[in-house]
Each structure stands twice: as structure tokens, then as C-alpha cells.
N, C-alpha and C positions, 0 to 999 in steps of 0.2 A: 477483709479479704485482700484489696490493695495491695495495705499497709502490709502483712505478711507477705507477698509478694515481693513488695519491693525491698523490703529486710532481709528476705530469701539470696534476692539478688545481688544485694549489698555485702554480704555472708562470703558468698559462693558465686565472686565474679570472676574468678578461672572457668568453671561449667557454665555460667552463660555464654564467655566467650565460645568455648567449645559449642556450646548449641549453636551461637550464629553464625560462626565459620561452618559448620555442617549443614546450615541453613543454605546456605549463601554457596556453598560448593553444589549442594544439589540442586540449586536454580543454574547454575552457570552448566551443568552436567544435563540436566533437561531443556536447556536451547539448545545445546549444541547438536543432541540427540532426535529433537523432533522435526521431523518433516513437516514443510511447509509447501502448502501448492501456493500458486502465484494467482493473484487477485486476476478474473478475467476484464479486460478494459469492455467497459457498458456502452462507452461514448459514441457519437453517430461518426458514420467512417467520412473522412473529411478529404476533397480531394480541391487540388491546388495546381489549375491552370495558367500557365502564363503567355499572351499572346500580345501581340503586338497589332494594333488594331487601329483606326485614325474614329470611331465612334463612340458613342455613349456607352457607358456600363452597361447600362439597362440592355442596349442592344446583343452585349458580349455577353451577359449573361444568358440570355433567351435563345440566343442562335450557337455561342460555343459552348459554355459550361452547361449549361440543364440539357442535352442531348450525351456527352459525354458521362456527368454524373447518373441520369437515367438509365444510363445501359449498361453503368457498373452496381450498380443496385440490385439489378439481375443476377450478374453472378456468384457462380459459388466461390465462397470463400473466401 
């Protein structure tokens, strides 16, 4: 079965060309054509305080960032 196959295409390699250029146009014609929505980002919303402070991390964290990140956590959108 292959073998006749491949004899086929050995034969009659003008019509395989034509088949994979007609192949290969209808793929470039089907991207160009199909709508794609946009992947929605899953990721946790990430917010990026900068302060200028003379203490510990730990402390900036606990007294400015977790009070600001908490209350945008709440809103919408």
C-alpha cells in the first residue's frame, strides 16, 4: 500500500505539489481568518510598594504593604 503510494507520488509530482501548496494556502488562509480571544492572566494581582523607611522588612511589610495590599483585594476589578 506504501509502496503504491509512494510510486504514485513519484509519477505525479506536479499534483502533489499542487496538493501541498493548496494544503499549506489553506492553513495560512485559516490563521489569518480565525478569531482568537486572549488568554486571561490567572496570576495573583501583585502590587509593588516603594518606601523609604530606616526599619526592618518585616516591619514594612506588616505596617505598609499588608494594610495597602488588603484593601485592594477588596476591590472591584
Amino acid at each position: 500500500m506504501i509502496g503504491r503510494i509512494i510510486e504514485f507520488s513519484a509519477r505525479h509530482r506536479g499534483l502533489v505539489f499542487l496538493v501541498t501548496a493548496a494544503a499549506v494556502a489553506a492553513g495560512v488562509w485559516s490563521m489569518r481568518h480565525l478569531p482568537l480571544d486572549a488568554t486571561p492572566d490567572l496570576s495573583d494581582t501583585q502590587v509593588i510598594v516603594y518606601s523609604k523607611w530606616d526599619r526592618s522588612p518585616d516591619v514594612i511589610e506588616d505596617q505598609v504593604t499588608y494594610p495597602i495590599v488588603s484593601s485592594l483585594l477588596g476591590a472591584p476589578k
